[in-house]
N, C-alpha and C positions, 0 to 999 in steps of 0.2 A: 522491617521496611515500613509499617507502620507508624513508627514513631516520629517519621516526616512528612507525613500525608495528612491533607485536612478535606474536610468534604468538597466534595466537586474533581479532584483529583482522581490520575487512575493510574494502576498499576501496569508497566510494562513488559513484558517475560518476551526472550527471546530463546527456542529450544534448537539450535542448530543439530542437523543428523537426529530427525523426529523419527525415519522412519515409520513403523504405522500406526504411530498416535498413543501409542497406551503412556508413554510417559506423558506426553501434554497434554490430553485427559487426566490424568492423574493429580498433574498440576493445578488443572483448571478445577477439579471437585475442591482440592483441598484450597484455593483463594477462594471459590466462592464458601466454603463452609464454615472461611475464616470470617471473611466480609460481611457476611451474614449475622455471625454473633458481636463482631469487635468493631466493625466502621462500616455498617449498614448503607451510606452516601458514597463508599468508595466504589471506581470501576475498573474494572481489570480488561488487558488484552494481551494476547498471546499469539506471540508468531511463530509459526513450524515449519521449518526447511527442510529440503534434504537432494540430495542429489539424484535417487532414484525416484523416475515418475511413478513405477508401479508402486512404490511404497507410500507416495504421498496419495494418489489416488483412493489405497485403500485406509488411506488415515482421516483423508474427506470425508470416505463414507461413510465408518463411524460403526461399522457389524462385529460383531465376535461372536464366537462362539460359545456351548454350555459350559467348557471349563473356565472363562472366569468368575463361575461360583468360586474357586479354588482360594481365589484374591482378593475377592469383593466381597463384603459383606452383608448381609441381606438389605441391610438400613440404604446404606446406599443402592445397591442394584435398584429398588423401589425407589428411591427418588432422581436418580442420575441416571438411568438405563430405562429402554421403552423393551420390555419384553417380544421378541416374532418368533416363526414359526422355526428360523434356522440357531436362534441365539438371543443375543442382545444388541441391542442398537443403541450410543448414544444418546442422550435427551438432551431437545431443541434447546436448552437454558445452557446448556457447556459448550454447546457445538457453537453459539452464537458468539463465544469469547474466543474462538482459536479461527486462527485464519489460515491455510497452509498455502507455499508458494514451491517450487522448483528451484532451489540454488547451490551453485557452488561457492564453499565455504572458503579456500583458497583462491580464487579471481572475482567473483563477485562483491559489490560493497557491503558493507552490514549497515544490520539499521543502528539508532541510534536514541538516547535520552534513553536509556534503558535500566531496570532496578535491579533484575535478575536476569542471568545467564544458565542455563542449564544445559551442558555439554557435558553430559555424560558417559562413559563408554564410547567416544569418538577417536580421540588422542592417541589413543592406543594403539587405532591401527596407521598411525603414520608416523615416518620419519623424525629427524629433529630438525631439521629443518625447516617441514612445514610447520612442526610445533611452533619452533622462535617465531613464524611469523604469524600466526595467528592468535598466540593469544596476546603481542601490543594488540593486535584488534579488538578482541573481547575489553582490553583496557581500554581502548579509546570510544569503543559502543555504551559503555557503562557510566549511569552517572556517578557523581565525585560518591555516596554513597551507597554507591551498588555492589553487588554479590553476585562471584562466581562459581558455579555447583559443580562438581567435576566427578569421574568416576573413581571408583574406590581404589583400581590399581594407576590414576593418574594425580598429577600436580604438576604446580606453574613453574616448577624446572629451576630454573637458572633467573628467574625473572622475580626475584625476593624486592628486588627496587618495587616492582606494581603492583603487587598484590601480599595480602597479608593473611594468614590461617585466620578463622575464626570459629570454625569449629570442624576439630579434625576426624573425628569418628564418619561427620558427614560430610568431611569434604569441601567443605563451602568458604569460600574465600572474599574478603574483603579488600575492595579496590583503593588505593595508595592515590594522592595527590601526586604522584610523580611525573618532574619534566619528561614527555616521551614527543618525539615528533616526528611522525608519519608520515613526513613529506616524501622520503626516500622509499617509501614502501609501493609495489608496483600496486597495491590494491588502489592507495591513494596518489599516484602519479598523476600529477596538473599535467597537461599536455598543452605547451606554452606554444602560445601564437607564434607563427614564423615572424623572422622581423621582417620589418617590410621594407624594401632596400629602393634608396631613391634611384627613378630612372637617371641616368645620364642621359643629357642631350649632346646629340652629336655633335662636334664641332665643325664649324666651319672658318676655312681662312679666309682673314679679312681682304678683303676687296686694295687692292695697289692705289696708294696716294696719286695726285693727278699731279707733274708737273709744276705745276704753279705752286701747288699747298708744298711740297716738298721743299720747294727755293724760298716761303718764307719760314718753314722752319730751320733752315739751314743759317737763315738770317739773325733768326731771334738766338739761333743756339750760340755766334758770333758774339753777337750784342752781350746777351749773357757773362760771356764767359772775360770780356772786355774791362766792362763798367760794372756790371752787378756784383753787389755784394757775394761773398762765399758763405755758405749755409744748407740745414738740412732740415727732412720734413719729419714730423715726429708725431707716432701716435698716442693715446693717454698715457701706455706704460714705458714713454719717453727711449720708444724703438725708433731706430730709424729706418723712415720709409723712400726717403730717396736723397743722395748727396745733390748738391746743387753749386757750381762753382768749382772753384781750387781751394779745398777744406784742409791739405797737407799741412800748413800752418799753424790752423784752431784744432787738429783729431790728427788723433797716433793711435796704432792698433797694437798695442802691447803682446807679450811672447802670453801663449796658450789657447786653448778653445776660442776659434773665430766667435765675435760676438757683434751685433746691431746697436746694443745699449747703449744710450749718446754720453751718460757719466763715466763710462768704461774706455772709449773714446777720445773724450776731452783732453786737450794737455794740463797736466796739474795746475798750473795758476789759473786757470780758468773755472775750476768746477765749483766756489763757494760762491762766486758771483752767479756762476752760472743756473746756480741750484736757486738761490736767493730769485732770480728773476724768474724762471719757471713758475715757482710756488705762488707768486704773486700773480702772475699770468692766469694761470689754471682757478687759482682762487678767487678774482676779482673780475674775470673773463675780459680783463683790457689790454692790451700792448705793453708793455714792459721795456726800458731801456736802462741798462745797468751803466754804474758808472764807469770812467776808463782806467783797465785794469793791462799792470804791468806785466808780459807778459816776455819770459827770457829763454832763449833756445842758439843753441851756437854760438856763442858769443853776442849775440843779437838781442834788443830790447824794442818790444813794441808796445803801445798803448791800443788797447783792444776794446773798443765798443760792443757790447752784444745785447742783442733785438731778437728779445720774444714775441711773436702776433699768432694771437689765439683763432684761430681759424672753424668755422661751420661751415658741413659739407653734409649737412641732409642728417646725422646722426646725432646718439644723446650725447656721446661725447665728443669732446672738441679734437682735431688735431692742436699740432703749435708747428709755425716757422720759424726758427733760430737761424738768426743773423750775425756773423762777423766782421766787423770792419777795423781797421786799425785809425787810431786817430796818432797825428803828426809824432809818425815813425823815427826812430832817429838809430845811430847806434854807437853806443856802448862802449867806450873804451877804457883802457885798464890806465892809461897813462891820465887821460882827462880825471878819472877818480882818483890820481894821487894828488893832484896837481889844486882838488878842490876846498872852497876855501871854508874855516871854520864856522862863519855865518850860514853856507851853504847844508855844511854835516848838520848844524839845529836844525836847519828849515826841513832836511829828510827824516831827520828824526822825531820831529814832531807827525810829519806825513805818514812816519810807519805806526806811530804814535794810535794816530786817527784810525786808522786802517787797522789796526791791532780791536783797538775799542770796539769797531764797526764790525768785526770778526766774533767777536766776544758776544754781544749781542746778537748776531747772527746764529751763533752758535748756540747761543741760551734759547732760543725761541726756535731751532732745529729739534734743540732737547724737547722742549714744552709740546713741540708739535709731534714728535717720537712718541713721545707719554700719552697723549691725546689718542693718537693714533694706536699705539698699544690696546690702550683699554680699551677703544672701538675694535679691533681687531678681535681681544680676548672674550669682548660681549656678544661682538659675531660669532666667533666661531660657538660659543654654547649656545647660541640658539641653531647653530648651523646641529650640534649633536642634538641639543633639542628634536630640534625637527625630524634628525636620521632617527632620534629612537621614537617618537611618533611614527614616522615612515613603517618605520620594521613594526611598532605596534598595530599597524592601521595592513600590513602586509600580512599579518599572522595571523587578524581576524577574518580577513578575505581567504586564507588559507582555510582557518576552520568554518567559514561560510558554507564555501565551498565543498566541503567534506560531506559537510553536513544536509546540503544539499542533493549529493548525490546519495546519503543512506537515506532523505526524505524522497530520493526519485525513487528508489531500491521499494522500500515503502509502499509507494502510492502504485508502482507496479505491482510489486506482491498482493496488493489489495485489489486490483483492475484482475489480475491472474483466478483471484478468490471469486471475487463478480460473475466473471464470466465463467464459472464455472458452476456458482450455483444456478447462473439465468440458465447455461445448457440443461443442468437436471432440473432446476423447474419446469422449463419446455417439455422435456421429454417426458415428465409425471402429469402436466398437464394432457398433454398428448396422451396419453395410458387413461388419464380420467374421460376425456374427452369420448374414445374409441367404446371403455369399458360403459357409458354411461348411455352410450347410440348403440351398443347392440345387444344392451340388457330388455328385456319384456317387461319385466316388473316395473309399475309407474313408479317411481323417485322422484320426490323435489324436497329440496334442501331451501332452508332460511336462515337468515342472520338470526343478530341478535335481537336486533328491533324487531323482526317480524315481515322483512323484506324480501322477497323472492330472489335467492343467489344461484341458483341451478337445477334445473330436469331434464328428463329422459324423453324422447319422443311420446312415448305411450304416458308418458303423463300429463305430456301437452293436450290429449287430444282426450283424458278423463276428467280434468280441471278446468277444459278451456286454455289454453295457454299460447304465447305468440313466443319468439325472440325478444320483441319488444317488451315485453312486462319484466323482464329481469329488471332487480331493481324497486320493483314498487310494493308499495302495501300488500299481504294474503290481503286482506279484508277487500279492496278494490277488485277483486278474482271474482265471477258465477261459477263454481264448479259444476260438474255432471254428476253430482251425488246431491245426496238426498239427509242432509245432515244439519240440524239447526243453524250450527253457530263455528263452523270450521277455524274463525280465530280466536276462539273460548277456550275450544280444549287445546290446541296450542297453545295458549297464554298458560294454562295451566299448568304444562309440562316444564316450561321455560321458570314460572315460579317455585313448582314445588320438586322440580327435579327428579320427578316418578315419572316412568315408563307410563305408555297408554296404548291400549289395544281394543279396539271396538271395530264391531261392523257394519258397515255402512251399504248403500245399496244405490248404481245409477241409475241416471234419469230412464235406460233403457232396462232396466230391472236384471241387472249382474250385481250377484253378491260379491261383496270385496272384506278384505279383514285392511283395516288402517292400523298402521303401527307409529305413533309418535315417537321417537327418542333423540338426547340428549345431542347435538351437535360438539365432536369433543378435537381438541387441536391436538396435533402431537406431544405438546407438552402437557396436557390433560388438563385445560382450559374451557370449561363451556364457551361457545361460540356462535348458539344458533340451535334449530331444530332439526331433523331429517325425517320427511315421512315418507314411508312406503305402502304402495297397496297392492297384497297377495289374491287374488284369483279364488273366490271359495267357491264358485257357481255347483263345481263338482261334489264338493261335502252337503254343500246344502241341498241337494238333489238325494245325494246317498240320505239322508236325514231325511226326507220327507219320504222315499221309499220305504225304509226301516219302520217310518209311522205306519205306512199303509201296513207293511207286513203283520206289524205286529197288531193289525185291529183284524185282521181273519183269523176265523175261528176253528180253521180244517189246519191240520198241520204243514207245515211248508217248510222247504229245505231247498238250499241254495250251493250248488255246486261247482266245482272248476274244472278244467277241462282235464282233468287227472282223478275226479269223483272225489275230492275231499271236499269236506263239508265247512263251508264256508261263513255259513250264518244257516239260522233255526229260528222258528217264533217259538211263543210258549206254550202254545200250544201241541208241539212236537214233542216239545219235553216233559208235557203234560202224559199225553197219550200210552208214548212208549215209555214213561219208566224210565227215562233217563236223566243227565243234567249237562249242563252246557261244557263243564270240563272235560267231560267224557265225549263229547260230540266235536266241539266245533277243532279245523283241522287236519280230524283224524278222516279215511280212506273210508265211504262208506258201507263197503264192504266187508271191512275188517271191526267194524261198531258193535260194540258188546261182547260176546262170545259169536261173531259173524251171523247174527240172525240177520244182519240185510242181505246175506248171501243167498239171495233167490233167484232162481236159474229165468226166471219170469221178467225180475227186475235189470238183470246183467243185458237181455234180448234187446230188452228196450233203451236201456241206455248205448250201448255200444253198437247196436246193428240197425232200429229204427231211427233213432233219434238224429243219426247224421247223415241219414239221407231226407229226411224232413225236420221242418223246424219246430213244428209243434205237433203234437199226442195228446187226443182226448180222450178220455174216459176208458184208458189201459185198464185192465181188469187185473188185479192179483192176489191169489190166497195163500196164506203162511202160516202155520206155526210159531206165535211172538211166546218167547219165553215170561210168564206174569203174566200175562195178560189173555192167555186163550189163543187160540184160532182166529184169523181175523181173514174177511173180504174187501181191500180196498179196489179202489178206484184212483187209478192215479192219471194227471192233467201235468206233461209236461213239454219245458219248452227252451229251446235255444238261444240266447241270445249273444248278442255281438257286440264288444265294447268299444268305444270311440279310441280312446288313450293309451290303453294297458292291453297288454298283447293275452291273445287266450279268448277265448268264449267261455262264460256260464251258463248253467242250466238250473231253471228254475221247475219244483218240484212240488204239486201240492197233491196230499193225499187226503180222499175221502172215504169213511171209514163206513161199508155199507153191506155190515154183517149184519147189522139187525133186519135191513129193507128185507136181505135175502129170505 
C-alpha cells in the first residue's frame, strides 16, 4: 500500500465484524510500526464495525486481561499497552487511530476510498447469498488499488471478475478494475422522486353563443362554401389541421391506415407543384402561387392554381394555408383530340416539353435539398447520441456521487457515534476526578507545563491560598500558607531535571507538612506538568521530639501498650538492665528475659492500680535482677490516651534507689 502513498496522505482500513478490537488493535500496532520506520509523514485510520453493541463497547474500551502475555510480546506490551491493576489497557497512540461505530454489514452503507478491508472469520458464518452480496460491496468500498484480507477458511467465491489472489497463504486479495454496477443493489437503491403528475383543471362547458353571433356564423359558413376558394390548414410537418371548403377534387384518401398528411392526400398531379410551392413558402416565409397545373380525374381536365400563405399565430413555427382554385376549366374530349391539328400536337409537345425540363430541375434540387437535408439529419442525430452518451455519462457520475455520499454520511455518523461517546466517558472520568478530588484531605494541586495552576483540592485552596479564580495563572502570582523560599524554584526544578522532590515544609500556623513534587505524566507517558501533594507530619514530628525528650533522661523508661508489650526503651534501660533493644522492644514485659520482670509487685500495679488512676508516684519495688544483684527501685507511672490510634499507653520510668536505701 505504500508504494502509492506520498507524504501528507493516509491510510484507510476498514474492519467489518471487529467484535472486541483485538484484530484492529492488531492492525493498528503493525501500520503504526510500519509508518514509523518506512513513511514517517504517513497517517492512518481505521474503522470498526460490528453488529453487537456489547462487543464494540468492550473494544472502545480497550482492557484485557494478563493472558495476552500469551500473544504479545514484551516489546510491544511496553510501548502499545498501559499496564492496571486488572490487565492491560490499550495506549492513547493506537486507540486514537481506530474509531468504532455500530453496523450492519448487510443494510447499512459501507464507507468508502478505502486501501484495506479486513473481514476476516465473518463469511463464514453466512449464507451465499449474503455472500454474493456483500463482497461487490467490499469491491465497490475499495480503491482501484485496494486489498481484501479474508479469513483462512473463506474467499471471493464465484466473484474471480473482482478480485484477484495475491497472496494465498494470507488470504489477501487484490481489487480488479472490473465493470460492476450497484445500482440494483438494495444497499445502493436511489429512491427516485415520485413524478410529479400535472393537476388537471376541471373543465368547464362553454357558455351557448348568443343568437345574433350564431346567424353570422351560419352566414360566413354560406359565403364560404359559395365563393371561397377550397383548401386546407397545415401545420410545419404539413398535417392537416382543418379542411376548409369542397377539397373532394384537389384530396383523395387512398385504401389503408387513415392519415392527415396533406402529400398522402393530394391527387397525383398535384404533389410536384404542390411540394415545389410549399418549400418556397416555408423557406422564404412569403405567399407562393404555382403555376396552372393540369389536372385529369373522370374523364375531366382542370387547370389548378394553388396558393400557399405562410401564416403567424404567436409561435416559432409557421403554419401554411393551401389554396385551390381551378383556372378556365374545360373538358376533355376523346373525339376533339383525334380531330386535332398537327400544328396543335407541336405546340403540346413542346408544352410537355417545358414541363418535362421544369420537373427535371425540380427534381434535381429535391435531390440536392434530400442531400443537404440528409447530412444535417446525420450530423444531428451524432450529436443527438453525443449528448445521450454525455447524458448517461453525466447520469452515472451522479449515480456514483451519490453512493458515495451516503458511505461519507455513513462516515461522518460513525464518527459523530465515536464523539459522543468519548465526550460521555470524558464526562463521566471528569465526574470521578471531580468527586475523588472534593472528598480527598490530602492538599493537591496539579500544574501545566508552563507552570500554570490546572487543578486542586479544597484543603489545598485553603493551605496555598487559593480561589476558583486563579486556575489558570502563574504558581509564582500565589502567597502560600507555608513557610518556603521559593515555591516556583523547586518546581522549575522538577519540571527540568525530571527527579522526584520531597521536602518539608512548615505553615504559617506552624503544621509540619512533607511536599512531594512529581512528574505530571498523560496516559501516553508524556510529561505534562507537575503534581504536588502535602502529607500531614504534625504527628511524626511530635513523636520525634518526644523520642528526643526520652532519650535525654537518664533513669530508665519504658513505654507500653495496652497489652504490656514493650514499645520503645531509652538507653538507658538497656543500659541498667543488661539487655539490648532486640531483646526488648515488642516483646510482653513480663515474659523479658528469663521473666525477671515477673514481679508479683509490678503485675498489682500495672493491671489493678493503674486503671483506676492515671498516674502512680514513687511505687516502691524490690527484685532479684539476674547480673545485676538485688535492686530497690522506685517506679513513676502513667496512663496515657491517644488522640488517633485506638489503645492507651503507659509510660514507665524507673528509679533505681538501692544505694539511697
Amino acid at each position: 500500500m505504500l508504494k502509492h502513498k506520498k507524504n501528507g496522505d493516509s491510510i484507510r482500513v476498514w474492519v467489518p465484524g471487529c467484535s472486541t478490537g483485538e484484530e484492529v488493535y492488531s492492525i493498528g500496532i503493525c501500520l503504526l510500526e510500519t509508518l514509523a520506520d518506512q513513511a514517517p509523514g504517513l497517517q492512518c485510520q481505521i474503522f470498526a464495525t460490528d453488529i453487537s453493541e456489547p462487543a464494540i463497547e468492550k473494544a472502545r474500551a480497550g482492557f484485557y486481561g494478563e493472558n495476552i502475555k500469551e500473544d504479545v510480546s514484551t516489546e510491544r506490551l511496553r510501548r502499545f499497552f498501559v499496564r492496571t491493576a486488572e490487565g492491560y489497557r490499550i495506549s492513547k497512540m493506537v486507540r486514537d487511530v481506530c474509531i468504532f461505530a455500530r453496523q450492519d454489514l448487510t443494510k447499512d452503507p459501507p464507507f468508502s476510498r478505502l486501501d484495506l478491508i479486513s473481514c476476516r472469520n465473518v463469511l463464514i458464518y453466512m449464507g451465499s447469498d449474503l455472500q454474493k452480496r456483500i463482497i461487490p460491496i467490499f469491491h465497490y468500498a475499495l480503491k482501484p488499488n485496494g486489498y481484501l484480507m479474508l479469513g483462512s477458511a473463506e474467499s471471493t467465491g464465484s466473484f474471480a471478475n473482482l478480485f484477484a489472489l495475491a497472496d494465498q497463504k494470507g488470504k489477501i486479495y487484490s481489487k480488479k478494475m472490473a465493470g460492476l454496477d450497484l445500482r440494483g443493489d438494495p444497499a445502493f437503491a436511489l429512491k427516485a422522486a415520485p413524478p410529479k403528475l400535472l393537476p388537471w383543471k376541471e373543465s368547464r362547458d362553454p357558455e351557448p353563443p348568443s343568437p345574433e353571433v350564431e346567424l353570422f356564423r351560419e352566414a360566413d359558413k354560406i359565403t364560404l362554401s359559395r365563393y371561397a376558394p377550397a383548401g386546407v390548414l397545415l401545420n410545419d410537418a404539413l398535417e392537416v389541421l382543418q379542411f376548409r371548403g369542397h377539397t373532394g377534387p384537389f384530396l383523395e384518401h387512398g385504401p389503408g391506415k387513415p392519415t392527415v398528411s396533406l402529400l398522402k392526400l393530394v391527387r397525383e398531379g398535384l404533389v410536384f407543384e404542390l411540394k415545389a410551392a410549399v418549400a418556397k413558402a416555408v423557406k422564404e416565409h412569403v405567399p407562393v402561387r404555382s403555376a396552372p397545373v393540369e389536372l385529369r380525374s373522370d374523364g375531366h381536365s382542370r387547370q389548378v392554381v394553388i396558393d400557399v400563405v405562410p401564416i403567424k399565430a404567436g409561435g416559432e413555427k409557421p403554419y401554411l394555408l393551401v389554396l385551390f382554385q381551378e383556372s378556365q376549366p374545360s373538358v376533355l374530349r376523346e373525339a376533339k383530340t383525334a380531330r386535332m391539328t398537327s400544328r396543335e400536337e407541336s405546340k403540346l409537345v413542346a408544352q410537355l416539353r417545358r414541363e418535362l425540363n421544369a420537373l427535371r430541375e425540380e427534381l434535381q434540387s429535391m435531390i440536392e435539398e434530400q442531400e443537404a437535408a440528409q447530412e444535417e439529419f446525420k450530423s444531428a442525430n451524432e450529436e443527438i447520441l453525443s449528448s445521450n452518451e454525455e447524458l448517461q455519462s453525466t447520469n452515472e457520475e451522479l449515480e456514483t456521487a451519490k453512493e458515495e455520499l451516503q458511505s461519507a454520511n455513513e462516515e461522518l455518523t460513525t464518527l459523530n457515534e465515536e464523539l459522543l461517546t468519548r465526550n460521555t466517558e470524558l464526562g463521566q472520568i471528569n465526574s470521578d476526578i471531580t468527586n475523588l478530588l472534593s472528598s480527598t484531605s490530602i492538599p493537591i494541586l496539579m500544574l501545566s507545563q508552563d507552570l500554570k495552576i490546572r487543578r486542586f483540592t479544597p484543603t489545598a485552596a485553603a493551605l496555598l491560598n487559593l480561589i476558583p479564580g486563579d486556575i489558570g495563572r502563574p504558581i509564582s502570582n500565589i502567597n502560600p500558607n507555608i513557610n518556603l523560599a521559593s515555591l516556583e524554584k523547586s518546581v522549575s526544578l522538577v519540571v527540568d531535571t525530571m527527579t522526584l522532590s520531597d521536602q518539608e515544609v512548615r505553615s504559617k500556623d506552624g503544621k509540619w507538612f512533607s511536599m512531594r513534587i512529581r512528574p505530571y505524566r498523560t496516559v501516553d507517558n508524556r510529561i505534562d506538568g507537575v503534581t504536588l501533594t502535602f502529607h500531614d507530619i504534625e504527628a511524626l514530628k511530635r513523636g520525634q521530639e518526644a523520642e528526643a525528650v526520652v532519650e535525654t533522661i537518664r533513669e530508665p523508661l519504658i513505654i507500653l501498650d495496652a497489652e504490656f508489650r514493650i514499645k520503645s526503651a531509652n538507653r538507658s534501660f538497656f543500659r541498667v538492665f543488661a539487655t539490648t533493644e532486640e531483646e526488648t522492644i515488642n516483646r510482653p514485659l513480663f515474659e523479658l528475659g528469663n521473666g525477671q520482670w515477673n514481679i508479683p509487685a509490678l503485675k498489682t500495679l500495672l493491671e489493678e492500680i493503674l486503671p483506676k488512676r492515671t498516674t502512680v508516684e514513687d511505687y516502691r519495688v524490690e527484685h532479684e535482677f539476674p547480673g545485676i544483684g538485688r535492686r530497690v527501685m522506685m517506679l513513676n507511672a502513667r496512663r496515657v490516651k491517644r488522640d488517633h490510634t485506638p489503645g492507651d499507653i503507659i509510660l514507665v520510668a524507673i528509679e533505681d534507689v538501692t544505694g539511697k536505701k
